[in-house]
Backbone as a printed PyTorch tensor [residue, N CA C, xyz], in Angstrom:
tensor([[[ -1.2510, -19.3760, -12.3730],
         [ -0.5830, -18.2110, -11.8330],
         [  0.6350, -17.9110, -12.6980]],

        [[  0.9150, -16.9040, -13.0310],
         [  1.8280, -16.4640, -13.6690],
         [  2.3770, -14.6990, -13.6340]],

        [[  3.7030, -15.0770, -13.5140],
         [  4.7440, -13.6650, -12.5750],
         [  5.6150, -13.5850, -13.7170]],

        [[  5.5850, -12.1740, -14.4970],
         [  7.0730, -11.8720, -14.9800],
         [  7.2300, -10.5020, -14.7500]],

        [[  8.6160, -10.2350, -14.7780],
         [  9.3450,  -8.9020, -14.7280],
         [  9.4990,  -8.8180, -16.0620]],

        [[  9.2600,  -7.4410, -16.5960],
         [  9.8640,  -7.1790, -18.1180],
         [ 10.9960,  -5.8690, -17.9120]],

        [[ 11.7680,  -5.7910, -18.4270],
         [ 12.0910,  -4.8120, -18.5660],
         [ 11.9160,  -3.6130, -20.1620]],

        [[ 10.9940,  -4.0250, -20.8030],
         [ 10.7300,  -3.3200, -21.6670],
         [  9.2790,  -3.1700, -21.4250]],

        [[  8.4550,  -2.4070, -22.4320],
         [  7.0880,  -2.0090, -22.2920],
         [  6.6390,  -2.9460, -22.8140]],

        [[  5.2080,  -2.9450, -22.5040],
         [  4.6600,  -3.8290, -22.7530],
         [  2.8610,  -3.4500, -22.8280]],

        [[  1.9700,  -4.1110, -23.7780],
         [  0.7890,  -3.4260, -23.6440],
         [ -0.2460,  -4.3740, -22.9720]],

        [[ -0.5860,  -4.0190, -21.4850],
         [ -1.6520,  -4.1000, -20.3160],
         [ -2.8780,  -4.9500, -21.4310]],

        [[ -3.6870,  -4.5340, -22.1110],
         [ -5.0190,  -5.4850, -22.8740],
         [ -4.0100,  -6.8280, -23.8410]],

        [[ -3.3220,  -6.4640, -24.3310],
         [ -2.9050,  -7.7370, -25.1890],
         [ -2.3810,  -8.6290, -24.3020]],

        [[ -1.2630,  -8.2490, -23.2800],
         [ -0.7800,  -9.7230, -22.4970],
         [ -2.0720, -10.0420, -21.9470]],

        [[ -3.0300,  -9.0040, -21.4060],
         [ -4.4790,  -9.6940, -20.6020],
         [ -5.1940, -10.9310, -21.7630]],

        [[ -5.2450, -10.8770, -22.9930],
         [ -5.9360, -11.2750, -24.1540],
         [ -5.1500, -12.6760, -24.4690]],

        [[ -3.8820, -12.7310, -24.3940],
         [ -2.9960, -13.3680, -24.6440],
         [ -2.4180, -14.5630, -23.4480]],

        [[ -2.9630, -13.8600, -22.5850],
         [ -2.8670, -14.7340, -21.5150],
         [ -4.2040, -15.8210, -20.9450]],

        [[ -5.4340, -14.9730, -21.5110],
         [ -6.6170, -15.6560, -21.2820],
         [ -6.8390, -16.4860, -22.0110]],

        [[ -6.0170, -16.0760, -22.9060],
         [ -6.4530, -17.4840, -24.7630],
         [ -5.6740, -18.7840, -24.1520]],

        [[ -4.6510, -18.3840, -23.8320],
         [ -3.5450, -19.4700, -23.6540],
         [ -3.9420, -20.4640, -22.5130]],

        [[ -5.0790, -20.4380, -21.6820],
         [ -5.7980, -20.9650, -20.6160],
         [ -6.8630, -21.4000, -21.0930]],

        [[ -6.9430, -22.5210, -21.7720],
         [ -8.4560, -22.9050, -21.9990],
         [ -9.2620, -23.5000, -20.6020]],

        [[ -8.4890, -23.5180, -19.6050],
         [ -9.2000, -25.0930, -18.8590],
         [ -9.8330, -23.3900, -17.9280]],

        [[-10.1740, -22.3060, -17.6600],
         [-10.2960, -21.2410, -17.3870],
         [-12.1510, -20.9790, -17.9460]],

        [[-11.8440, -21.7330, -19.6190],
         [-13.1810, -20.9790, -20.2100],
         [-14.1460, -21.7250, -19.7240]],

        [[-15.2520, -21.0570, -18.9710],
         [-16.6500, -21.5000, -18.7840],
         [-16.6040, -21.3050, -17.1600]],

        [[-15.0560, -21.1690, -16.7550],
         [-15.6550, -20.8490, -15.4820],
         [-15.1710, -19.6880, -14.2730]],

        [[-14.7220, -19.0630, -15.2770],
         [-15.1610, -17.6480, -14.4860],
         [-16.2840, -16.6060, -15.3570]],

        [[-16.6840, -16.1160, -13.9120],
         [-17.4430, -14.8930, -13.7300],
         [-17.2750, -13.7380, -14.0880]],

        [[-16.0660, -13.5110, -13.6770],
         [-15.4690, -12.2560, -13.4850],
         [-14.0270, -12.3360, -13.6170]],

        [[-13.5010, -10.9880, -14.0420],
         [-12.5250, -10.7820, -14.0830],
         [-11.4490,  -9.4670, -13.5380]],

        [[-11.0480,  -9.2950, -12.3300],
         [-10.9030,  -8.0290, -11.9780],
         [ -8.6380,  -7.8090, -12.6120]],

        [[ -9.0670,  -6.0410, -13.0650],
         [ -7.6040,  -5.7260, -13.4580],
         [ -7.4450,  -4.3360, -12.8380]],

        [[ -5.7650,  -4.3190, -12.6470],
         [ -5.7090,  -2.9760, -12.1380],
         [ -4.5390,  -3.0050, -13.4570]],

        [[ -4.2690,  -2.0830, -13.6560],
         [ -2.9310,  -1.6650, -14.7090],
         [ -2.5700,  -0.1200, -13.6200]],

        [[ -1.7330,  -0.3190, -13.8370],
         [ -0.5720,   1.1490, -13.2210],
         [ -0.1370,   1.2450, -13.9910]],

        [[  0.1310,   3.0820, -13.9700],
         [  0.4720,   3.6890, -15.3630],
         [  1.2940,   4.8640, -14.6380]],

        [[  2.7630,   5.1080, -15.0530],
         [  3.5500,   6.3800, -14.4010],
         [  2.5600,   7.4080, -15.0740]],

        [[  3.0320,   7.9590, -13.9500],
         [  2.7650,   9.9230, -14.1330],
         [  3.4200,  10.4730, -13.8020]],

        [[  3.3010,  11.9890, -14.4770],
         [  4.3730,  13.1350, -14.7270],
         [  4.4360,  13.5790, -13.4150]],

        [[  3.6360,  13.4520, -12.5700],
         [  3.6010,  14.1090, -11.3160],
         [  3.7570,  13.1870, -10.2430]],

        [[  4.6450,  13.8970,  -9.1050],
         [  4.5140,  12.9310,  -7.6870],
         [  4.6390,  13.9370,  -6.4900]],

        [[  4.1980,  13.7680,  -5.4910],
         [  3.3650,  14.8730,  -4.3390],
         [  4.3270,  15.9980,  -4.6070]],

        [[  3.3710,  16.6720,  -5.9310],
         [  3.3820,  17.8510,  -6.3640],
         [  4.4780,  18.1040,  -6.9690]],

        [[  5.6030,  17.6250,  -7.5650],
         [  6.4490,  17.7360,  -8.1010],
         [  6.4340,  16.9920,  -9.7650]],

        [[  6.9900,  17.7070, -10.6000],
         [  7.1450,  17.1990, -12.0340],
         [  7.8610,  15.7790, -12.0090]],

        [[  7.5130,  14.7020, -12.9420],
         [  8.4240,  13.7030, -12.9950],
         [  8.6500,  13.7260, -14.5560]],

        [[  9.6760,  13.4440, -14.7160],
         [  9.7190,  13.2540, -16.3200],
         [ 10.0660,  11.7310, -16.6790]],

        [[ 10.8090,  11.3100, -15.9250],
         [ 11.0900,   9.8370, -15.9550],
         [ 11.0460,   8.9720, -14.7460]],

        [[ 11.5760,   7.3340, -14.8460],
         [ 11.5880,   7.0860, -13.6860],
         [ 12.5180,   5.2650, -13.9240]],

        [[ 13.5850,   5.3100, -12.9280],
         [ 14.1590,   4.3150, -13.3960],
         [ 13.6700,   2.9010, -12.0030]],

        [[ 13.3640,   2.0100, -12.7150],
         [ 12.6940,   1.0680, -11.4710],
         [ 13.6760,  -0.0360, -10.9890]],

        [[ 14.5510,   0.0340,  -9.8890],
         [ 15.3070,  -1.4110,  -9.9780],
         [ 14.9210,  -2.4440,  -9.4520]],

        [[ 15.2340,  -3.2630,  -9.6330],
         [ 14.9430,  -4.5190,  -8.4430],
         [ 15.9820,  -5.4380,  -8.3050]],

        [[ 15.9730,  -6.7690,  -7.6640],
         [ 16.6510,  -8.0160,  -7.4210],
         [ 16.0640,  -8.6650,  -7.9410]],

        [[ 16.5140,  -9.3370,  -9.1450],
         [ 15.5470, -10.5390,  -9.9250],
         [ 14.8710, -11.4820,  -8.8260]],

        [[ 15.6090, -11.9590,  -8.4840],
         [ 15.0590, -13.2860,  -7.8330],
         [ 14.4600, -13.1310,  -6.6440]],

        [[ 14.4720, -12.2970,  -5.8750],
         [ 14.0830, -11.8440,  -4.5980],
         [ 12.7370, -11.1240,  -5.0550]],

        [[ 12.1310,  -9.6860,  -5.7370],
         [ 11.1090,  -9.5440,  -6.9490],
         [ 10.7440, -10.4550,  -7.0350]],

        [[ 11.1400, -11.2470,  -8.0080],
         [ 10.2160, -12.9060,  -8.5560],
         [  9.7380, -13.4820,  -7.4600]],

        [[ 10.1410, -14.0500,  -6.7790],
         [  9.6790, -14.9590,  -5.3020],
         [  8.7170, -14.3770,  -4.3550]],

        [[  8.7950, -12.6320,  -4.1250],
         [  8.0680, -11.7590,  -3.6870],
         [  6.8290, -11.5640,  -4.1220]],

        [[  6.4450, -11.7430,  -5.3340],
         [  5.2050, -11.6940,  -6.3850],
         [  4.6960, -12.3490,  -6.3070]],

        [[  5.6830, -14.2800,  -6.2780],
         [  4.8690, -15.2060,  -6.5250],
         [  4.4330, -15.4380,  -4.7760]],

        [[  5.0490, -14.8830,  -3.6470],
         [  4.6100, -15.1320,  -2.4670],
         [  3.2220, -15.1420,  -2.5030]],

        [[  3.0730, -13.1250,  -2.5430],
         [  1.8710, -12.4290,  -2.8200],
         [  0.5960, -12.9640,  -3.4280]],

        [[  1.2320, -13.6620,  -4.7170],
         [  0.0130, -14.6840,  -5.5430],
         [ -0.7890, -15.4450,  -4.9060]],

        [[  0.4000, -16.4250,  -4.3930],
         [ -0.0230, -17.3620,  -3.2840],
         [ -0.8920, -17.1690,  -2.4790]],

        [[ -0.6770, -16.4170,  -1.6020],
         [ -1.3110, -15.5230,  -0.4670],
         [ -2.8990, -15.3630,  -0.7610]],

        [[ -2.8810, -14.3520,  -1.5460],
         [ -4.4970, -14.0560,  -2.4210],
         [ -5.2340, -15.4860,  -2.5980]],

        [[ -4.2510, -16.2410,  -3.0650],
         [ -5.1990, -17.6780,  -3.3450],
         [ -5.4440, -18.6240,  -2.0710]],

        [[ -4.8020, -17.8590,  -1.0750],
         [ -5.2130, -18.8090,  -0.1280],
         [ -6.4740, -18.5480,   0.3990]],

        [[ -6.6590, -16.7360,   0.5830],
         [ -7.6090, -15.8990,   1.1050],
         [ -8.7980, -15.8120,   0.9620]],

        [[ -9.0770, -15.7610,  -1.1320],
         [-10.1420, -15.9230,  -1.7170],
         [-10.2660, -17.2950,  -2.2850]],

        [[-11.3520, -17.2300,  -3.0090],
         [-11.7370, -18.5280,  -3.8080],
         [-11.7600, -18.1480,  -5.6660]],

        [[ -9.9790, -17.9490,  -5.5080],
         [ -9.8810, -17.4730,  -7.3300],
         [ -9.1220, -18.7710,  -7.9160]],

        [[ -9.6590, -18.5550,  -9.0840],
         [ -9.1380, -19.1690, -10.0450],
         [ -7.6510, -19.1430, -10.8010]],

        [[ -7.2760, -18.0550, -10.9660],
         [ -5.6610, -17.4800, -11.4810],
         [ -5.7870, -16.1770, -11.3130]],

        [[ -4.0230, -16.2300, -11.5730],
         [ -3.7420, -14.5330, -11.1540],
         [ -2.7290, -14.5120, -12.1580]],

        [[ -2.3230, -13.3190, -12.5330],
         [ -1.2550, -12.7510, -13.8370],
         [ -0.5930, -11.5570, -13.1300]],

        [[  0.7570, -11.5460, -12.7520],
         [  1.4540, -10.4060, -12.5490],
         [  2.2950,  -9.8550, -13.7570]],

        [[  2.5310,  -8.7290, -14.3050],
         [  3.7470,  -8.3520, -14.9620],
         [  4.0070,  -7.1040, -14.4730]],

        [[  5.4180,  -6.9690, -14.1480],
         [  5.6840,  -5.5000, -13.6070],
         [  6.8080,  -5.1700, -14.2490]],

        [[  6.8920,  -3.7630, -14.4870],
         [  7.9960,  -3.1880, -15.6100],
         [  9.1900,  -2.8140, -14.1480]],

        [[ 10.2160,  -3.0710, -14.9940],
         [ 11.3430,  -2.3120, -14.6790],
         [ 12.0580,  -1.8180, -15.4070]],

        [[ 13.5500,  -1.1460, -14.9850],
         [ 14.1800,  -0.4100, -16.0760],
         [ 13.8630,   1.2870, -15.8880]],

        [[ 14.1240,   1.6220, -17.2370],
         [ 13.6020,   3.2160, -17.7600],
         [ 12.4980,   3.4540, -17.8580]],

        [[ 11.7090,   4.1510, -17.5510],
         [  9.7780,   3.9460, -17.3580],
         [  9.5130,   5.7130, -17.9770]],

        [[  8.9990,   5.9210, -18.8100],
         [  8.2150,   7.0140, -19.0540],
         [  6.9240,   7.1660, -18.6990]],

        [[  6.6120,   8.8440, -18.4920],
         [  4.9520,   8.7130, -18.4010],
         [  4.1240,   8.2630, -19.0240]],

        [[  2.9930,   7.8670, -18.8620],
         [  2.2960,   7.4410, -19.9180],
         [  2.3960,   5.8650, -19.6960]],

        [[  3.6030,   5.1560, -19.1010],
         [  4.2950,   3.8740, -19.7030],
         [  3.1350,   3.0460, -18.6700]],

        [[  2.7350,   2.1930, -19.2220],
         [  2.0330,   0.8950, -18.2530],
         [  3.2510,   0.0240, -17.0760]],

        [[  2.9690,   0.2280, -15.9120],
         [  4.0820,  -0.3860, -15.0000],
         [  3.8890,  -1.7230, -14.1950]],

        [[  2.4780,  -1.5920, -14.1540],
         [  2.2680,  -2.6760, -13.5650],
         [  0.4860,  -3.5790, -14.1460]],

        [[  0.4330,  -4.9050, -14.4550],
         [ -0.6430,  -5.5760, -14.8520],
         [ -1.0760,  -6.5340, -13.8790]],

        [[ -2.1710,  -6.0510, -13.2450],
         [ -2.8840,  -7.4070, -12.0360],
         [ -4.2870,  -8.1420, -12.6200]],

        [[ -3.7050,  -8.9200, -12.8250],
         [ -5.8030,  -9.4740, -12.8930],
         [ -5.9890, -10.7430, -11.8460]],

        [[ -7.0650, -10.7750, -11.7800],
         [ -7.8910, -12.1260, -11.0980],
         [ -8.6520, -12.7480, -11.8130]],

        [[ -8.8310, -14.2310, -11.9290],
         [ -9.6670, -14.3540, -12.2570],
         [-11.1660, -15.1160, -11.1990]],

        [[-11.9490, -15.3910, -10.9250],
         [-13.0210, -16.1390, -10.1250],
         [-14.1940, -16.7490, -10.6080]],

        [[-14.8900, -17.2030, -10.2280],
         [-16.3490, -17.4140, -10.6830],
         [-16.9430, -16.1460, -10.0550]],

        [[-17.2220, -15.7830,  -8.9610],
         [-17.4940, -13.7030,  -8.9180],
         [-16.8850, -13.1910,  -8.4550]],

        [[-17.1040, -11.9640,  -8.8530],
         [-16.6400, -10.8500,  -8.5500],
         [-16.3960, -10.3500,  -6.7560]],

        [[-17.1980, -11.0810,  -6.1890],
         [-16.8400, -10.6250,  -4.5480],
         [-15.6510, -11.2600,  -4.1470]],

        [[-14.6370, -11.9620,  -4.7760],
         [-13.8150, -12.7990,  -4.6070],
         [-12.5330, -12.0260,  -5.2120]],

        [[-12.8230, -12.1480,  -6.7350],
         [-11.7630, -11.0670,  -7.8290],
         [-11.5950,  -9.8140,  -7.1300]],

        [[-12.3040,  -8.9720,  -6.5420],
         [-11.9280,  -7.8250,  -6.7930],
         [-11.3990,  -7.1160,  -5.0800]],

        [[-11.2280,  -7.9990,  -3.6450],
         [-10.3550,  -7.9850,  -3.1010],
         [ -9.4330,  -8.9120,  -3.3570]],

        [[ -9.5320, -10.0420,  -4.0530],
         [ -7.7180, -10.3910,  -4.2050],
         [ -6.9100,  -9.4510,  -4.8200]],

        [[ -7.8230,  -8.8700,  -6.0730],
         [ -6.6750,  -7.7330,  -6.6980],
         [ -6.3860,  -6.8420,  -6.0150]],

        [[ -6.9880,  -5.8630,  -5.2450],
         [ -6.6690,  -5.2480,  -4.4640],
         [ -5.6810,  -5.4940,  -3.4650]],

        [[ -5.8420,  -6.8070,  -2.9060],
         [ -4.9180,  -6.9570,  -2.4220],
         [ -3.0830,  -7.3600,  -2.8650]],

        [[ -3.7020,  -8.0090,  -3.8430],
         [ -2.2030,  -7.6760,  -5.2010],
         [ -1.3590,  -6.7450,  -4.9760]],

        [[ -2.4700,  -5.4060,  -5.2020],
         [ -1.6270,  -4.2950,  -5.8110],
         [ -1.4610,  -3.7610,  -4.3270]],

        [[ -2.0090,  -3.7800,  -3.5060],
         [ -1.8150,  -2.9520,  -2.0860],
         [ -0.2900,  -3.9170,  -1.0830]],

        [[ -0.3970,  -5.3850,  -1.5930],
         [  0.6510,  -5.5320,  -1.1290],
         [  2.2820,  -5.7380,  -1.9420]],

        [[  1.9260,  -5.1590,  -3.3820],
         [  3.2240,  -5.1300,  -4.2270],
         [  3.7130,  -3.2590,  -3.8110]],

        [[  2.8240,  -2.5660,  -3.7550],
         [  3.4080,  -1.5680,  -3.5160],
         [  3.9090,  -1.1550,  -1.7680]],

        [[  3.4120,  -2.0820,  -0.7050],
         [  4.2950,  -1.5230,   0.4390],
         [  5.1650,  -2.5310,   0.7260]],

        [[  5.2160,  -3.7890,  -0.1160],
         [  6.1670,  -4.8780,   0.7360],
         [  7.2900,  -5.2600,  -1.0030]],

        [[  6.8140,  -5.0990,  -1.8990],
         [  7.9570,  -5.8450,  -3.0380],
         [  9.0050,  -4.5120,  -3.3110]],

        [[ 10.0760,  -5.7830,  -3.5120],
         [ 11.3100,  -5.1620,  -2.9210],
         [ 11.8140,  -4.7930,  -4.6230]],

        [[ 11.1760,  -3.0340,  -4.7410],
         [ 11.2440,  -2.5120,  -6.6880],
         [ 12.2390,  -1.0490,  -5.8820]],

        [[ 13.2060,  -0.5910,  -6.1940],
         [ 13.6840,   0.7480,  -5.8810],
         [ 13.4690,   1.9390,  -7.1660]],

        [[ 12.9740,   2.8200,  -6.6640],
         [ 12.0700,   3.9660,  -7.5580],
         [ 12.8880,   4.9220,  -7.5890]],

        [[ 13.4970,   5.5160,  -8.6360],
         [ 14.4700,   7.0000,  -8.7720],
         [ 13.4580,   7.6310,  -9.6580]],

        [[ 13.1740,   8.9810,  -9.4420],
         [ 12.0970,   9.5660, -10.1170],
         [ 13.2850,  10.7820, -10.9020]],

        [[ 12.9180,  11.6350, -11.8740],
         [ 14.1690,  12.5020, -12.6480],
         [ 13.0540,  13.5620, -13.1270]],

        [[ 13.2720,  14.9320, -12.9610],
         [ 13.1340,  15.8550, -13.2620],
         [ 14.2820,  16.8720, -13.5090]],

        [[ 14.3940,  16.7910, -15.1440],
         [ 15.7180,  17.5030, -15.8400],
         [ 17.1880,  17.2440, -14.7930]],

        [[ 17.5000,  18.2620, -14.4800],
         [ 18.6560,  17.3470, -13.7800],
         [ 18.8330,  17.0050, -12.1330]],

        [[ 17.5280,  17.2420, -11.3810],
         [ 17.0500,  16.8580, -10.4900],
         [ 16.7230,  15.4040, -10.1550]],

        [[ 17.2420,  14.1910,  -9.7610],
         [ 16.8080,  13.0300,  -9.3520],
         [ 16.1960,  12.3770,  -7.6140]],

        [[ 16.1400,  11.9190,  -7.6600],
         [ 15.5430,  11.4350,  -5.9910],
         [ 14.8770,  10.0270,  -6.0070]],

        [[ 15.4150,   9.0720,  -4.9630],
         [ 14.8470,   7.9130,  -4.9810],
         [ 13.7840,   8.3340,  -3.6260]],

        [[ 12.8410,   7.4540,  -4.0020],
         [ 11.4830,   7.3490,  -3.5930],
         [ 10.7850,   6.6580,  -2.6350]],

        [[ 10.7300,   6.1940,  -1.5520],
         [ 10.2910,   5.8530,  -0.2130],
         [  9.1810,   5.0680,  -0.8280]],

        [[  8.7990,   3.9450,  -0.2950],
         [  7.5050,   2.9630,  -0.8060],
         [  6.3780,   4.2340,  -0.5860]],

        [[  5.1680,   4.0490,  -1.5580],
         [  3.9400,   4.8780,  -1.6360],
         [  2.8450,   4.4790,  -1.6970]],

        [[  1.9970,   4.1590,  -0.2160],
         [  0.8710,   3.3010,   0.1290],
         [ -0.4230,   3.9310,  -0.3530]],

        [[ -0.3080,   5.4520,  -1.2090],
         [ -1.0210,   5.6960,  -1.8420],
         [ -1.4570,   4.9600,  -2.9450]],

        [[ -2.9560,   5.2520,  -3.2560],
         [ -3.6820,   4.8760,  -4.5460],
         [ -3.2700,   5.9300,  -5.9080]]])
């Protein structure tokens, strides 16, 4: 299991690549592998975004993630999990968040991830200011997909 906060960008396939190499005791026995990547967009219920600044509490974040991890592994029958979530200055386009699972199948991987990402976005404690030119507004948790 492994949780980091970055505050710079970062690219979603290479930490996935980089993280799977670095796990040998992994090769031969999974199945499957489920990922979600979150990616900002210019838009939010119907309004332009141009940027978006993400804060958090280090340590409270960190502990929150690795709760979540936990959790999933108690639920299913996975093998590892990889969180990285951006904070900071976030552009569109920018990758924000990286979930994978790993399992021997897929009926296992692909509600833990789900459940990852469904419980980082209504319970981890990230504060969202969204900016359109000189318009700003912080952002209420969004249990949307």
């Amino acid at each position: 299991m492994s949780v980091e906060l970055r505050g710079e960008a970062f690219d979603p396939w290479q930490e996935l690549q980089k993280y799977q190499n670095s796990k040998p005791e992994l090769a031969g026995k999974f199945g499957a592998t489920s990922i979600f990547i979150g990616t900002m967009r210019d838009f939010n219920d119907g309004n332009d975004v141009q940027a978006m600044i993400l804060e958090h509490y280090p340590a409270m974040t960190q502990k929150h993630l690795e709760t979540v991890s936990n959790e999933a592994r108690q639920h299913w029958d996975i093998l590892d999990t990889l969180i990285i979530h951006r904070y900071g200055n976030i552009q569109p386009n920018d990758p924000i968040v990286l979930l994978a699972v790993w399992s021997a199948h897929r009926s296992e991987s692909f509600p833990a991830c789900r459940y990852l990402i469904e419980e980082l976005k209504t319970r981890a404690p990230f504060w969202k200011q969204e900016k359109a030119g000189s318009y700003s507004h912080w952002v209420e948790h969004n249990t949307q997909g």
